[in-house]
Short mmCIF file of the C-alpha atoms (twelve columns), coordinates in Angstrom:
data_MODEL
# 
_entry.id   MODEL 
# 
loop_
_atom_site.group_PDB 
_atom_site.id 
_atom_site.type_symbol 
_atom_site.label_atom_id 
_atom_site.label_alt_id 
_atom_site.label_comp_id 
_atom_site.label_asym_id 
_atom_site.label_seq_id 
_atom_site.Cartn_x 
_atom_site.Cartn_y 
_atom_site.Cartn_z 
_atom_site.pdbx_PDB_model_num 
ATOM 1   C CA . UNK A 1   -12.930 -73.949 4.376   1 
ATOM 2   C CA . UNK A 2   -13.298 -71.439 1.521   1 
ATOM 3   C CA . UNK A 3   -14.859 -72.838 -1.909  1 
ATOM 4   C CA . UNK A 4   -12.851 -72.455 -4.532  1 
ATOM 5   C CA . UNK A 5   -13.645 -70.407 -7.693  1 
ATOM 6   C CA . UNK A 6   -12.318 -70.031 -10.989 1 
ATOM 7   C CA . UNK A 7   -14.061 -67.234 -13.610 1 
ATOM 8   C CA . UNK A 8   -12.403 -68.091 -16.930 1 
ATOM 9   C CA . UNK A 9   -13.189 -64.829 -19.590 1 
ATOM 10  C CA . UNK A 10  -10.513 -63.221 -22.160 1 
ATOM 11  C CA . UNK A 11  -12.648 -59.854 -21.126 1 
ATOM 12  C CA . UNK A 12  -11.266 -58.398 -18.058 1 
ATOM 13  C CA . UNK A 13  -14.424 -56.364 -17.716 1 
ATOM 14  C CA . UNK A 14  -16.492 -59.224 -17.633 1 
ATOM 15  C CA . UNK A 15  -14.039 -60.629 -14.665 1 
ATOM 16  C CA . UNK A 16  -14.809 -58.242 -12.833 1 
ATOM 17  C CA . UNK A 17  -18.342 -57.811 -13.289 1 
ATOM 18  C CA . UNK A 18  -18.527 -61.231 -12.330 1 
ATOM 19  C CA . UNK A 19  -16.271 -60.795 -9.615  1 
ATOM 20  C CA . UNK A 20  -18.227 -58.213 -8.054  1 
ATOM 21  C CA . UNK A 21  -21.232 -60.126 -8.497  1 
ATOM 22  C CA . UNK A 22  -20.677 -63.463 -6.568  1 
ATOM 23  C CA . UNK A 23  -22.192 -62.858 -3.052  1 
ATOM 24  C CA . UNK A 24  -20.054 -61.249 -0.454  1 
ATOM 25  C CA . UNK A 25  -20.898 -63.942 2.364   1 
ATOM 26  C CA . UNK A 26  -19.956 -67.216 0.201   1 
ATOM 27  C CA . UNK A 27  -16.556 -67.563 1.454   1 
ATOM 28  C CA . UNK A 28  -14.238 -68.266 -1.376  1 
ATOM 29  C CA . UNK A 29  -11.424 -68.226 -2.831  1 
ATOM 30  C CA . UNK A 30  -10.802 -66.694 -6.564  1 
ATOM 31  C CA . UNK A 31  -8.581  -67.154 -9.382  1 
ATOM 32  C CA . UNK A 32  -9.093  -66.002 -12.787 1 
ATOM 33  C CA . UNK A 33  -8.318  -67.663 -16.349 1 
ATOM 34  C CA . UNK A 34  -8.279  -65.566 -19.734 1 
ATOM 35  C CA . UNK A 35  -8.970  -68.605 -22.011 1 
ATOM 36  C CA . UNK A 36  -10.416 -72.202 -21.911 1 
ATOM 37  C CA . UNK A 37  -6.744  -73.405 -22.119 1 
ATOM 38  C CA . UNK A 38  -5.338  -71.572 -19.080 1 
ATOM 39  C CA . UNK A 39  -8.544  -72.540 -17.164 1 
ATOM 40  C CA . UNK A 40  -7.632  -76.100 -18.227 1 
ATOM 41  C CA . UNK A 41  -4.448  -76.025 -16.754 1 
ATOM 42  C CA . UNK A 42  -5.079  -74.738 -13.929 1 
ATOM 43  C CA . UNK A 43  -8.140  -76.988 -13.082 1 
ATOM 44  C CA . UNK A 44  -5.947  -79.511 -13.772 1 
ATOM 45  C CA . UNK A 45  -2.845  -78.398 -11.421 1 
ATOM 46  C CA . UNK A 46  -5.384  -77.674 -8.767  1 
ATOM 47  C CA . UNK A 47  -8.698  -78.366 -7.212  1 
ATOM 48  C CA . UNK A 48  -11.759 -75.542 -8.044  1 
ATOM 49  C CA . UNK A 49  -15.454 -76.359 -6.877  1 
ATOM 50  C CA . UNK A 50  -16.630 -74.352 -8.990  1 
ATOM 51  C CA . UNK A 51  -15.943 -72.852 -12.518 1 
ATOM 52  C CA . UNK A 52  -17.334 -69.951 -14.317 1 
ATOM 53  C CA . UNK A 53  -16.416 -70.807 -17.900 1 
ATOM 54  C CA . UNK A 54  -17.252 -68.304 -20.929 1 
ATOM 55  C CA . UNK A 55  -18.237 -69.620 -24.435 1 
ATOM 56  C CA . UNK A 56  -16.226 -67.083 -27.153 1 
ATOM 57  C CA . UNK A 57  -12.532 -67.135 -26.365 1 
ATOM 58  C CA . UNK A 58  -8.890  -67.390 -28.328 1 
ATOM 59  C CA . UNK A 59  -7.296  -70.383 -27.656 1 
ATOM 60  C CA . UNK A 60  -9.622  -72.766 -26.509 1 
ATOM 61  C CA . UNK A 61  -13.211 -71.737 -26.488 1 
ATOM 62  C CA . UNK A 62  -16.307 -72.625 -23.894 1 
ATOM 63  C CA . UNK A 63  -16.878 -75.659 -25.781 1 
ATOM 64  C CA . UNK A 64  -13.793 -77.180 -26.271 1 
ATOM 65  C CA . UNK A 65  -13.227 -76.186 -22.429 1 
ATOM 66  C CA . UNK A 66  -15.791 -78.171 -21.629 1 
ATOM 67  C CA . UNK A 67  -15.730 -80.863 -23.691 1 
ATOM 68  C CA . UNK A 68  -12.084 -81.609 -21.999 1 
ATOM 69  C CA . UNK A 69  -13.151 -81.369 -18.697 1 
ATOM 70  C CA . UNK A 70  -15.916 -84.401 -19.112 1 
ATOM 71  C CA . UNK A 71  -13.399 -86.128 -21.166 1 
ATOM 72  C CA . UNK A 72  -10.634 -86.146 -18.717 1 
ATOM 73  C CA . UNK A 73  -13.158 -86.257 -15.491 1 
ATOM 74  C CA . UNK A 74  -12.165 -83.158 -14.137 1 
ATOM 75  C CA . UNK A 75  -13.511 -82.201 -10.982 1 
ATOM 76  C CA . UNK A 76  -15.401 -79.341 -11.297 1 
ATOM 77  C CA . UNK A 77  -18.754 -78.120 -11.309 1 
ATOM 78  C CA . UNK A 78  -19.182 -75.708 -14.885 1 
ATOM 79  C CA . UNK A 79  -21.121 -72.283 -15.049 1 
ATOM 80  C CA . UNK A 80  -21.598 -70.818 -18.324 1 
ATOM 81  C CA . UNK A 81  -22.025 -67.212 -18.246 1 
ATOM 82  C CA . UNK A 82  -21.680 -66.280 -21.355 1 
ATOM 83  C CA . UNK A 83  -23.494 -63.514 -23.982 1 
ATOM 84  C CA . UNK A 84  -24.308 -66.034 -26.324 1 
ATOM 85  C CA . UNK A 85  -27.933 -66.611 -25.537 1 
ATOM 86  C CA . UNK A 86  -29.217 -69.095 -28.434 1 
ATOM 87  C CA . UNK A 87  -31.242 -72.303 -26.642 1 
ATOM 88  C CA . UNK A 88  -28.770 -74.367 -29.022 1 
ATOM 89  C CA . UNK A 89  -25.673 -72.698 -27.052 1 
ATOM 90  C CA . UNK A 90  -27.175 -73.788 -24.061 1 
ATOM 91  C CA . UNK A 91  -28.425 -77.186 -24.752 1 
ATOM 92  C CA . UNK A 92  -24.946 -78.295 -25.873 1 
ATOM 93  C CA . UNK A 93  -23.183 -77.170 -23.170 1 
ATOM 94  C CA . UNK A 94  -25.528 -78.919 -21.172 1 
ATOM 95  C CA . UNK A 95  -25.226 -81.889 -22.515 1 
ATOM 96  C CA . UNK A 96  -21.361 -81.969 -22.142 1 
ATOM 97  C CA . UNK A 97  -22.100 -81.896 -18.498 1 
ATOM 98  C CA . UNK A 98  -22.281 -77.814 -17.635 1 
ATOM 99  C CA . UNK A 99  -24.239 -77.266 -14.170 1 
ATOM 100 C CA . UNK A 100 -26.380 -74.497 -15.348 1 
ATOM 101 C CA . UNK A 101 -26.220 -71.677 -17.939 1 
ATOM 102 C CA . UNK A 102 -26.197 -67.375 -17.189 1 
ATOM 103 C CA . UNK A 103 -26.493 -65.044 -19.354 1 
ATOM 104 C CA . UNK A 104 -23.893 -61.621 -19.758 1 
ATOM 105 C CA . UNK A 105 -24.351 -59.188 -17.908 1 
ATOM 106 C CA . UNK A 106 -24.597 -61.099 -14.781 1 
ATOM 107 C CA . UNK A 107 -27.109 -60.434 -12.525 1 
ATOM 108 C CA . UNK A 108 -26.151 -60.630 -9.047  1 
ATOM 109 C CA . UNK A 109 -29.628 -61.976 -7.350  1 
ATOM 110 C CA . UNK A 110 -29.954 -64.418 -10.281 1 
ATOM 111 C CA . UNK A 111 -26.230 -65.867 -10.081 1 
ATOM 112 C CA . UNK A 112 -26.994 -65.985 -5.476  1 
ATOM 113 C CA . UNK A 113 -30.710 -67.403 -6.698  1 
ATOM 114 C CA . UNK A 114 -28.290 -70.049 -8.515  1 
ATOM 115 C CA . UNK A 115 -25.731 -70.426 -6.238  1 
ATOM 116 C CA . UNK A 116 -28.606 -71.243 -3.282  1 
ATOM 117 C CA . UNK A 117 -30.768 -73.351 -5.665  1 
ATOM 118 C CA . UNK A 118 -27.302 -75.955 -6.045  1 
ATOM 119 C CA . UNK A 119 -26.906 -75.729 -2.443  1 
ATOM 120 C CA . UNK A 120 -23.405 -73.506 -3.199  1 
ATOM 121 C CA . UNK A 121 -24.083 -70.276 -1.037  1 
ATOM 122 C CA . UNK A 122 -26.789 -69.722 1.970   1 
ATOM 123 C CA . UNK A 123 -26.921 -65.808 2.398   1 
ATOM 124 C CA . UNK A 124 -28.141 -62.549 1.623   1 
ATOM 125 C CA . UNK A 125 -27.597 -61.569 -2.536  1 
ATOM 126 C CA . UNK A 126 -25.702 -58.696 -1.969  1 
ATOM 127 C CA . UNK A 127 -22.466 -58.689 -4.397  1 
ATOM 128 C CA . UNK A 128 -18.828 -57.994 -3.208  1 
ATOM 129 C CA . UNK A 129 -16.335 -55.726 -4.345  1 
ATOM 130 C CA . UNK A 130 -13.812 -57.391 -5.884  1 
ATOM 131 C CA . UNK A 131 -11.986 -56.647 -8.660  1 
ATOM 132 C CA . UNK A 132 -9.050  -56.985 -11.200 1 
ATOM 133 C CA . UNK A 133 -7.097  -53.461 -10.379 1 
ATOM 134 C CA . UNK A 134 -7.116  -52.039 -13.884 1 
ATOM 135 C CA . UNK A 135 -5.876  -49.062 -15.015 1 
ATOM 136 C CA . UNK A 136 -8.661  -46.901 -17.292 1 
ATOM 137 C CA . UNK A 137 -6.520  -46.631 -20.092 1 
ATOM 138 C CA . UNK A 138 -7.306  -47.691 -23.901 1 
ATOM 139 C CA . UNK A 139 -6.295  -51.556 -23.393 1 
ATOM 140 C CA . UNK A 140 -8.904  -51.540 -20.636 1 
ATOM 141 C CA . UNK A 141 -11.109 -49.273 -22.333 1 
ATOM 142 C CA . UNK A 142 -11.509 -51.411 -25.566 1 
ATOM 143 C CA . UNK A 143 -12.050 -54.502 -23.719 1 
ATOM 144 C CA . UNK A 144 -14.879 -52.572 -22.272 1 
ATOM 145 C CA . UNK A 145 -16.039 -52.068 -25.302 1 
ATOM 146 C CA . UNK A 146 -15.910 -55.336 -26.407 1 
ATOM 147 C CA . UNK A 147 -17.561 -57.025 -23.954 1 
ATOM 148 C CA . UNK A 148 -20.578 -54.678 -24.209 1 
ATOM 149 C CA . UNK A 149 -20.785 -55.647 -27.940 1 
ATOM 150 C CA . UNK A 150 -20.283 -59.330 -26.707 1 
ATOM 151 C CA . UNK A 151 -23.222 -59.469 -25.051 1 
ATOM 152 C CA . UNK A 152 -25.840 -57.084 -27.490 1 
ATOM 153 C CA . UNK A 153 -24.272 -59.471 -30.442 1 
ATOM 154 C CA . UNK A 154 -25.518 -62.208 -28.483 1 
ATOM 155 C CA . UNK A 155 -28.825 -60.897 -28.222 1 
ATOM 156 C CA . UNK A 156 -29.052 -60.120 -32.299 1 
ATOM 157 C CA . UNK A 157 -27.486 -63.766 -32.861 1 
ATOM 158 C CA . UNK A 158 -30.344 -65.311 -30.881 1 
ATOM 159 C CA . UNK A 159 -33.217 -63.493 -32.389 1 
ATOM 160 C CA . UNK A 160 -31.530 -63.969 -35.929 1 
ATOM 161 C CA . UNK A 161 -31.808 -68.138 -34.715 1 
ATOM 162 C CA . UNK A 162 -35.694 -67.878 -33.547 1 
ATOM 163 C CA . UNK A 163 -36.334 -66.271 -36.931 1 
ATOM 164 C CA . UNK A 164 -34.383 -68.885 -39.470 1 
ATOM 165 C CA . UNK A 165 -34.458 -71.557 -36.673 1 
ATOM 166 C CA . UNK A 166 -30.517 -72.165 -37.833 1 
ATOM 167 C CA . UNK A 167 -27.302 -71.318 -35.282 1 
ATOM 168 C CA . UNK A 168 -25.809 -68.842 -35.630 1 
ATOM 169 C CA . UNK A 169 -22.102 -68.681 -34.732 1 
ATOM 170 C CA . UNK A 170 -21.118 -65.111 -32.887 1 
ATOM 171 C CA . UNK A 171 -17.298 -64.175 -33.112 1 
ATOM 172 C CA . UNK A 172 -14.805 -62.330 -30.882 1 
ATOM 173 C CA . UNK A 173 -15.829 -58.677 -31.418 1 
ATOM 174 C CA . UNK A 174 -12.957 -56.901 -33.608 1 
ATOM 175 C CA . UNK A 175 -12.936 -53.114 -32.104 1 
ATOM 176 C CA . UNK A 176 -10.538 -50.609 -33.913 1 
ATOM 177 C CA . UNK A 177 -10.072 -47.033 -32.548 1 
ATOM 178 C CA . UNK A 178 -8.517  -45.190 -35.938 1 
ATOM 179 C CA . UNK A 179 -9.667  -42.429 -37.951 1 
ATOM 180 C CA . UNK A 180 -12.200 -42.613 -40.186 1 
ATOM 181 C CA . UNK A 181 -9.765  -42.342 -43.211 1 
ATOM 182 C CA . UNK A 182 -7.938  -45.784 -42.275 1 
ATOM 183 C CA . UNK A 183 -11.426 -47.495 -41.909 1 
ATOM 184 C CA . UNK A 184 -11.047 -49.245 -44.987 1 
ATOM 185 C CA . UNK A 185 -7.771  -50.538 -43.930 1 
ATOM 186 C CA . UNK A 186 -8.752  -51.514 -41.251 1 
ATOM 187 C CA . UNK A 187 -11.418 -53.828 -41.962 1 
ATOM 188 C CA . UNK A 188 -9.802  -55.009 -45.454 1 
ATOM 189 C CA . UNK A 189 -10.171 -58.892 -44.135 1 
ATOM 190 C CA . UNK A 190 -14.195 -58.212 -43.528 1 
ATOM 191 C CA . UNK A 191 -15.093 -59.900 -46.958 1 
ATOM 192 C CA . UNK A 192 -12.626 -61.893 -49.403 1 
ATOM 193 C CA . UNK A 193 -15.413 -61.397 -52.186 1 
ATOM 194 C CA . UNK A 194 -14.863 -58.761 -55.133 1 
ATOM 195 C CA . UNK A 195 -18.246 -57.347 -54.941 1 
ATOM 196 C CA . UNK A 196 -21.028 -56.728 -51.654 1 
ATOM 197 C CA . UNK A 197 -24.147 -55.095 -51.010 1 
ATOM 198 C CA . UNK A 198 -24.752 -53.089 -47.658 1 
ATOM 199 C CA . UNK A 199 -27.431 -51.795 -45.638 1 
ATOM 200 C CA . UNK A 200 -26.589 -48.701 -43.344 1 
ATOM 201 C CA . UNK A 201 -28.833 -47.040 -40.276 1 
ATOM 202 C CA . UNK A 202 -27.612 -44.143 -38.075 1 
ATOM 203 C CA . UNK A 203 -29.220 -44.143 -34.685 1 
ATOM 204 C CA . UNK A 204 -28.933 -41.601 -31.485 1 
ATOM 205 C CA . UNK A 205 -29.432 -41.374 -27.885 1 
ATOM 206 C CA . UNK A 206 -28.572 -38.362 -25.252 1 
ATOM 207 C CA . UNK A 207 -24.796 -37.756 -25.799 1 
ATOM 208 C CA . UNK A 208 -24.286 -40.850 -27.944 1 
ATOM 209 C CA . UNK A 209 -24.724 -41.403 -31.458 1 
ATOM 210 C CA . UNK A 210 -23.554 -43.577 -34.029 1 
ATOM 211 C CA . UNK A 211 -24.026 -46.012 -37.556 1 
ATOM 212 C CA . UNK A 212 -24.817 -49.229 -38.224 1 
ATOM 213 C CA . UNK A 213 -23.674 -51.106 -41.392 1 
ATOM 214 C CA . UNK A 214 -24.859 -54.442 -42.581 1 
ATOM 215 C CA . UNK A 215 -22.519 -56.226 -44.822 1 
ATOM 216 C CA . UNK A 216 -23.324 -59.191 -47.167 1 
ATOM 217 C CA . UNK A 217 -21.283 -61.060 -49.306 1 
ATOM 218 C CA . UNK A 218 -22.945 -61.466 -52.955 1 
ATOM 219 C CA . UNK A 219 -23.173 -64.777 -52.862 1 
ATOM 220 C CA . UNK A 220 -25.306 -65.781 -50.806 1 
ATOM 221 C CA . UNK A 221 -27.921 -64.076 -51.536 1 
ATOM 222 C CA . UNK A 222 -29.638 -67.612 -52.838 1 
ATOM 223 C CA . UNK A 223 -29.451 -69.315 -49.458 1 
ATOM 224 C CA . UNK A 224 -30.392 -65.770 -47.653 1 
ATOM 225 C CA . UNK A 225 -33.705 -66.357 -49.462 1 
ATOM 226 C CA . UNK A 226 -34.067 -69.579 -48.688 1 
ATOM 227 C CA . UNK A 227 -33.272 -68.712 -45.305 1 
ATOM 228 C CA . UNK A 228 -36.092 -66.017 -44.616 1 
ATOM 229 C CA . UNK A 229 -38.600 -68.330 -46.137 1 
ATOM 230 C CA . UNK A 230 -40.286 -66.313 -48.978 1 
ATOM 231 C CA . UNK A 231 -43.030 -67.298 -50.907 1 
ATOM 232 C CA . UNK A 232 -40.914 -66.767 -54.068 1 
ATOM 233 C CA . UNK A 233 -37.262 -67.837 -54.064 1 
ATOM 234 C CA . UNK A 234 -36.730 -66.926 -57.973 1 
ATOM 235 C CA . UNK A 235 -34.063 -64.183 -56.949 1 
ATOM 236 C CA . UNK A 236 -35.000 -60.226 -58.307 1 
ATOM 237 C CA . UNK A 237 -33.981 -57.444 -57.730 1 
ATOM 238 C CA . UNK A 238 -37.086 -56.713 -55.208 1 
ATOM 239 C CA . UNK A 239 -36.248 -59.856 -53.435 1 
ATOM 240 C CA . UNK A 240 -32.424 -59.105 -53.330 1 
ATOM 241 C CA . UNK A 241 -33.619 -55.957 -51.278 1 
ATOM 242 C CA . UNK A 242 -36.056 -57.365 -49.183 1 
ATOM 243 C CA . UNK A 243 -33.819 -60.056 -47.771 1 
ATOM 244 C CA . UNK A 244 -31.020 -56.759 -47.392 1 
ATOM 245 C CA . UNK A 245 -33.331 -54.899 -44.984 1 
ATOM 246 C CA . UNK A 246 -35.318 -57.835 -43.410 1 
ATOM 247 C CA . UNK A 247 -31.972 -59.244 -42.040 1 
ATOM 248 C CA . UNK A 248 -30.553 -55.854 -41.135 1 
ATOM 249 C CA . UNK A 249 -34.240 -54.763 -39.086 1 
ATOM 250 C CA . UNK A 250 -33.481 -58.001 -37.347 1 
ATOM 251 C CA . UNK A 251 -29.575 -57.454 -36.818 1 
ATOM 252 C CA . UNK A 252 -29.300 -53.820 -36.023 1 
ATOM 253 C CA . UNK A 253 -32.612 -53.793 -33.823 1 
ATOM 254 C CA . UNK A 254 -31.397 -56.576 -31.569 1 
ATOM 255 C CA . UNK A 255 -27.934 -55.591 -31.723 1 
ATOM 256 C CA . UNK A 256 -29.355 -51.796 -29.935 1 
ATOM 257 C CA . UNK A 257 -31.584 -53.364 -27.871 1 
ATOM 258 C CA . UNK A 258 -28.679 -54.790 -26.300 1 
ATOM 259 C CA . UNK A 259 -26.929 -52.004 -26.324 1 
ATOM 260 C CA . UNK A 260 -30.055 -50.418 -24.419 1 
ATOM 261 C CA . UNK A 261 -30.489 -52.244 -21.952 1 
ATOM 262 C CA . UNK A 262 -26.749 -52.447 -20.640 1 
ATOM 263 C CA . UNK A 263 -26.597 -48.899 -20.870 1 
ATOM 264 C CA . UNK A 264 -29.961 -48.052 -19.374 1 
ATOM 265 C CA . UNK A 265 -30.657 -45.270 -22.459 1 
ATOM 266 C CA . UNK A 266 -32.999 -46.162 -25.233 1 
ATOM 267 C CA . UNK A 267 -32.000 -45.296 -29.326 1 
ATOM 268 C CA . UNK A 268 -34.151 -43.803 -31.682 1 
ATOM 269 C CA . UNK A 269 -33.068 -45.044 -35.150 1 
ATOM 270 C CA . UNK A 270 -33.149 -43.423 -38.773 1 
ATOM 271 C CA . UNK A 271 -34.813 -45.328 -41.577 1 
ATOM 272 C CA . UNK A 272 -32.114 -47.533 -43.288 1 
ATOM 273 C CA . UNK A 273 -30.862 -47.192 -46.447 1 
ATOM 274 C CA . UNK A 274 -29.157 -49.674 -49.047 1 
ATOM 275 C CA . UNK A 275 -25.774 -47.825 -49.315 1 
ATOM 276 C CA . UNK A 276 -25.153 -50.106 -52.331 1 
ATOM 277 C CA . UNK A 277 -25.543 -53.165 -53.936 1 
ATOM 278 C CA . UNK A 278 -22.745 -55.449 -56.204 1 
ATOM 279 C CA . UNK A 279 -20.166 -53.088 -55.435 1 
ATOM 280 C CA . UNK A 280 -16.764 -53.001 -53.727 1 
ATOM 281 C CA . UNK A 281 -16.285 -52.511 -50.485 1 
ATOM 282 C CA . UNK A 282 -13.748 -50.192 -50.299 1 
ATOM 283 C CA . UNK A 283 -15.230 -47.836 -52.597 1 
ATOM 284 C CA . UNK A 284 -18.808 -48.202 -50.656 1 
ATOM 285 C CA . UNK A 285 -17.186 -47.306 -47.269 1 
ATOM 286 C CA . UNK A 286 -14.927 -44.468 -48.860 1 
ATOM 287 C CA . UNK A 287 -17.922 -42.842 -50.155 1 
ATOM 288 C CA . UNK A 288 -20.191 -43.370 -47.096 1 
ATOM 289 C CA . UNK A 289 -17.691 -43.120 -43.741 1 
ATOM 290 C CA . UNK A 290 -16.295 -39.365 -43.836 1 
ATOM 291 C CA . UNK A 291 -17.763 -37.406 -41.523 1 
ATOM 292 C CA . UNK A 292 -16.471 -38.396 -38.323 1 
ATOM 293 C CA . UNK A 293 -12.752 -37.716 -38.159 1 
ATOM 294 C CA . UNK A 294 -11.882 -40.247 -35.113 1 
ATOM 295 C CA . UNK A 295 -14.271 -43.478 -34.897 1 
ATOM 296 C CA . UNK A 296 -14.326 -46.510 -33.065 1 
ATOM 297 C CA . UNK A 297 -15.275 -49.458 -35.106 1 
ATOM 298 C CA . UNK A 298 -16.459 -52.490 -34.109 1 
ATOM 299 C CA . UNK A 299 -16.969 -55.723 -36.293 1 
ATOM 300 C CA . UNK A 300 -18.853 -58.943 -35.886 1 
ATOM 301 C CA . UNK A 301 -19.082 -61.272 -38.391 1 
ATOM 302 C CA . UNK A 302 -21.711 -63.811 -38.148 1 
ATOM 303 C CA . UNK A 303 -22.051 -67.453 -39.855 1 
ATOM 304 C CA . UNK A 304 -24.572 -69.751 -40.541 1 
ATOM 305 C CA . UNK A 305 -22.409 -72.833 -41.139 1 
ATOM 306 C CA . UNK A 306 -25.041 -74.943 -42.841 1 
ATOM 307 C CA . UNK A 307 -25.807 -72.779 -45.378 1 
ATOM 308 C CA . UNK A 308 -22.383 -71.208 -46.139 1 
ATOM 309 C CA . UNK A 309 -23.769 -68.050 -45.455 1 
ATOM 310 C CA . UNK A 310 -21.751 -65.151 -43.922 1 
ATOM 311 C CA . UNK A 311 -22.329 -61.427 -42.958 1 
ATOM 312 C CA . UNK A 312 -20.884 -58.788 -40.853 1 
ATOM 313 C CA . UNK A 313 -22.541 -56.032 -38.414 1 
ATOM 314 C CA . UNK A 314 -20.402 -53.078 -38.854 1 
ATOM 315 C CA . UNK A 315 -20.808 -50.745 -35.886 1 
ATOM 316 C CA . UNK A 316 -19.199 -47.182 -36.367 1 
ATOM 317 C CA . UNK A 317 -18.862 -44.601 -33.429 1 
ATOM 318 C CA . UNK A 318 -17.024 -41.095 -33.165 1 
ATOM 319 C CA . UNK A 319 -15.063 -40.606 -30.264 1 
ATOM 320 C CA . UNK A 320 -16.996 -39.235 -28.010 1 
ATOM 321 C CA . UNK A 321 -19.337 -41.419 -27.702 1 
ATOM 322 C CA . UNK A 322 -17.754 -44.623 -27.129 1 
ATOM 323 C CA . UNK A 323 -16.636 -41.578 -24.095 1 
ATOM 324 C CA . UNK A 324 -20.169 -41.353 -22.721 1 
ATOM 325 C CA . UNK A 325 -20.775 -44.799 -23.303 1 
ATOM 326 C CA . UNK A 326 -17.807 -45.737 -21.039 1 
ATOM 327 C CA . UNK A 327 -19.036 -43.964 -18.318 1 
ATOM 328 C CA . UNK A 328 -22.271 -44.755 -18.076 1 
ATOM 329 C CA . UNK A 329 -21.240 -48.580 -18.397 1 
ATOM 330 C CA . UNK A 330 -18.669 -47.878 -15.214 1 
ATOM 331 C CA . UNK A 331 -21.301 -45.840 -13.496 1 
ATOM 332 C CA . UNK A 332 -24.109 -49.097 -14.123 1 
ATOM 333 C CA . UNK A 333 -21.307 -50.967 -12.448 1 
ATOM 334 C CA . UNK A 334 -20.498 -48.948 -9.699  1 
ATOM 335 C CA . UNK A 335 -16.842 -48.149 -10.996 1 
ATOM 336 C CA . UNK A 336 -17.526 -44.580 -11.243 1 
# 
């Protein structure tokens, strides 16, 4: 009788990576949820041996997903795949009774290594081809885009954790294709405060190219500091900067590297500069964004809830290469 499986991700891109990645010889049966609530309700209208639950969702997140199922005793033995890589992510989900924990992109030897380890699947670790028939139009294109970013914000929100030992809680990506004149529009509910201070860092690979903005709110500078752990915390000027670039090194970097390595391509970055300090935002991304008439612009705003801090990764990128990017993400995952 065929196992049955339920992959529960709002990204329909990471459905079907998944999809494709569970072995072809574990016979089974799949469904697919696009939220913790609709996975809910279905595990609870019917049986599913095993779910593969996602962490950042609308709705009803990972978390409260799970947290449901042990309170309710729902059948169901819990995967998290999910881009969120902090050891905090995982040891709570753990605790609330998930089987075992993946990290996005899903590797399709590690998830049969998995599968054969909980005495799941006996077979070879070769992946199927199943899919979510999609049309590649903009909806589907975005979401692309969006679960790429998932993941490489992951990767910047758990070195940003190892280096202030605090968790860090990761967002929903916010991508926007619009031209570069509606940017500030756009992004006009990024920070509620009067005044910010940014930190911006172009970077380039064959056929792709594209900006990086760090965005902090003036406020917390104080608890930044205190944060990062210098020597001095009497805030300057000097110290104001170093905490700007330290944090962005550590955001941007990781952020790429993600990037990177889901793209199999490798960045070279430009040496960042502080495109202002104590001033509006509008006004700082008028005068900076201009030379790119059609962008794509993606924004993730991080939190560190026990320190009130917040700050967003701005992540701006002309047409063409969210284009090339595309591809070679389809042609990594053998969609091209």
């Amino acid at each position: 009788m065929a196992a049955r499986v339920l992959i529960c991700d709002d990204s329909k891109f990471a459905r079907r990576q998944l999809g494709r990645a569970i072995p072809k010889q574990w016979d089974v049966e799949i469904q697919f949820a696009e939220n913790g609530q609709q996975a809910l309700d279905m595990i609870r209208s019917s049986h599913f041996d095993v779910t593969f639950l996602d962490l950042n969702m609308p709705v009803l997140d990972g978390y409260q997903a799970m947290q449901a199922i042990r309170a309710e005793d729902l059948q169901t033995l819990v995967v998290v795949v999910s881009g969120d890589v902090q050891t905090q992510a995982r040891q709570r989900m753990m605790k609330l009774g998930a089987l075992d924990f993946i990290a996005k992109p899903v590797d399709s030897h590690k998830l049969a290594g998995l599968l054969q380890q909980y005495g799941l699947y006996s077979g070879d670790e070769q992946g199927r081809d199943l899919t979510e028939h999609e049309e590649d139009d903009l909806p589907f294109r975005l979401d692309a885009y969006r679960e790429l970013i998932n993941v490489a914000m992951g990767q910047a929100g758990d070195k940003l954790a190892q280096v202030l030992g605090e968790f860090i809680h990761l967002p929903i990506p916010n991508v926007n294709q619009i031209a570069s004149s509606e940017l500030s529009m756009a992004i006009a509910e990024i920070q509620h405060n009067s005044y910010v201070s940014a930190v911006s860092q172009g970077f380039v690979s064959a056929g792709i190219k594209g900006e990086a903005l760090v965005i902090f709110n003036d406020t917390d500078f104080a608890s930044l500091v205190e944060l990062l752990k210098y020597k001095s915390r009497t805030l300057s000027e000097q110290l104001e900067i170093e905490a700007l670039m330290d944090l962005s090194n550590i955001l941007i970097g990781a952020c790429l590297n993600g990037l990177s390595s889901q793209l199999g391509i490798r960045f070279s970055l430009n040496h960042p500069i502080i495109l202002g300090r104590h001033c509006d935002l509008e006004q700082l991304l008028k005068s900076n964004v201009s030379r790119w008439n059609q962008v794509v612009a993606i924004e993730i705003g991080y939190s560190i809830h026990s320190h009130n801090v917040n700050f967003d990764l701005l992540l701006l990128f002309p047409q063409d290469a969210m284009d090339s990017m595309f591809d070679k993400l389809m042609l990594l995952n053998g969609e091209a």
